[in-house]
C-alpha positions as CSV (number, residue, x, y, z in Angstrom):
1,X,7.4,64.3,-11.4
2,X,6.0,67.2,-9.2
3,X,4.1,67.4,-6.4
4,X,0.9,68.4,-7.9
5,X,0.4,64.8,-9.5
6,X,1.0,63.7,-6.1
7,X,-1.4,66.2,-4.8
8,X,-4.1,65.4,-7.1
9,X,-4.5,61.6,-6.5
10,X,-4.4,62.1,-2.9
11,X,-7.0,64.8,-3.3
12,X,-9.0,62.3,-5.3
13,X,-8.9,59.4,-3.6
14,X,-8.7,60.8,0.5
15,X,-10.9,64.2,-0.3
16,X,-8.7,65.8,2.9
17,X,-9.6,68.5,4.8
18,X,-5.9,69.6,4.9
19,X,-3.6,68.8,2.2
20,X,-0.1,69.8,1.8
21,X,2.8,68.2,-0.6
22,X,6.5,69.7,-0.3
23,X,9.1,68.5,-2.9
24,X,12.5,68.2,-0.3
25,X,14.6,67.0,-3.4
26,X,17.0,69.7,-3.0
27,X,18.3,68.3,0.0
28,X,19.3,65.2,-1.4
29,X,20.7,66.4,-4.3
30,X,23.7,65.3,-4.1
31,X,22.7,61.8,-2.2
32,X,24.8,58.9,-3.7
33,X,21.2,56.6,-4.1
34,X,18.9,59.8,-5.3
35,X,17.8,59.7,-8.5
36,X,19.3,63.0,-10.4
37,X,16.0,64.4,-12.0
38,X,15.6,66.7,-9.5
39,X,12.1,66.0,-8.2
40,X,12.7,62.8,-6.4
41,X,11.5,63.7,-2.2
42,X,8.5,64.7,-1.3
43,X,6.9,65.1,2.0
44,X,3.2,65.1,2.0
45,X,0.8,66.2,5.7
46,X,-2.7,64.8,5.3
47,X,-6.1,64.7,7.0
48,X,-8.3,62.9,6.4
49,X,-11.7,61.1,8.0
50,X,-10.8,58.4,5.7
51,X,-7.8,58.2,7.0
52,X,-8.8,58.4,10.8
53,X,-10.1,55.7,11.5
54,X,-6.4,53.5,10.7
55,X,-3.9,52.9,12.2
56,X,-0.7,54.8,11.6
57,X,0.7,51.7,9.2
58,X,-2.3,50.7,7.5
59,X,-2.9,54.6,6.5
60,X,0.7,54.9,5.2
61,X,-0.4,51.9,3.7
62,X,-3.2,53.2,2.0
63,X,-1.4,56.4,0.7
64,X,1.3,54.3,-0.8
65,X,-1.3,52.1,-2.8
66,X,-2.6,55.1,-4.3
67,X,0.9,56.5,-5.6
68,X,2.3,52.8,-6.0
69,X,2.8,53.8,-9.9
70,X,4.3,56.7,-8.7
71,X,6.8,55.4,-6.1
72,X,8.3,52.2,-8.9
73,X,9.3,54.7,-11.2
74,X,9.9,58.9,-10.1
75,X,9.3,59.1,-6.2
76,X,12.6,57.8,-4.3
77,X,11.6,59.1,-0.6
78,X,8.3,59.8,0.7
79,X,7.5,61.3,3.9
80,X,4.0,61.0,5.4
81,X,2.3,62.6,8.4
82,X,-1.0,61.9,8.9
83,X,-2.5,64.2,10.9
84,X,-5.3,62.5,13.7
């Protein structure tokens, strides 16, 4: 898992004016519950007008429907900011 899947199906689906994935796994590295493959955090800062007109729940929402495959099997944490 890297962030560039992650960026692309947000990219798809949102078509953001700013986009901007960061992979944080090494500072969990050594987190008792992280996964060990390395490529397990990611933060992700998003706008979107598809986005804007949500509510701060229902967007996360929204961004975790379009990575649900995603978040079952490689992504452990996921930090979102959606930028209004």
């Amino acid at each position: 898992m890297n962030e560039s899947i992650i960026y692309k199906k947000l990219n798809d689906c949102f078509e953001p004016s700013y986009l901007k994935v960061t992979n944080n796994s090494k500072f969990h590295q050594n987190h008792k519950a992280s996964p060990k493959n390395g490529n397990s955090h990611f933060a992700i800062e998003i706008e979107s007008e598809k986005l804007k007109s949500l509510n701060r729940i229902d967007g996360q929402r929204q961004i975790f429907k379009v990575l649900r495959n995603e978040m079952n099997k490689n992504i452990h944490a996921l930090e979102i900011k959606i930028i209004y």
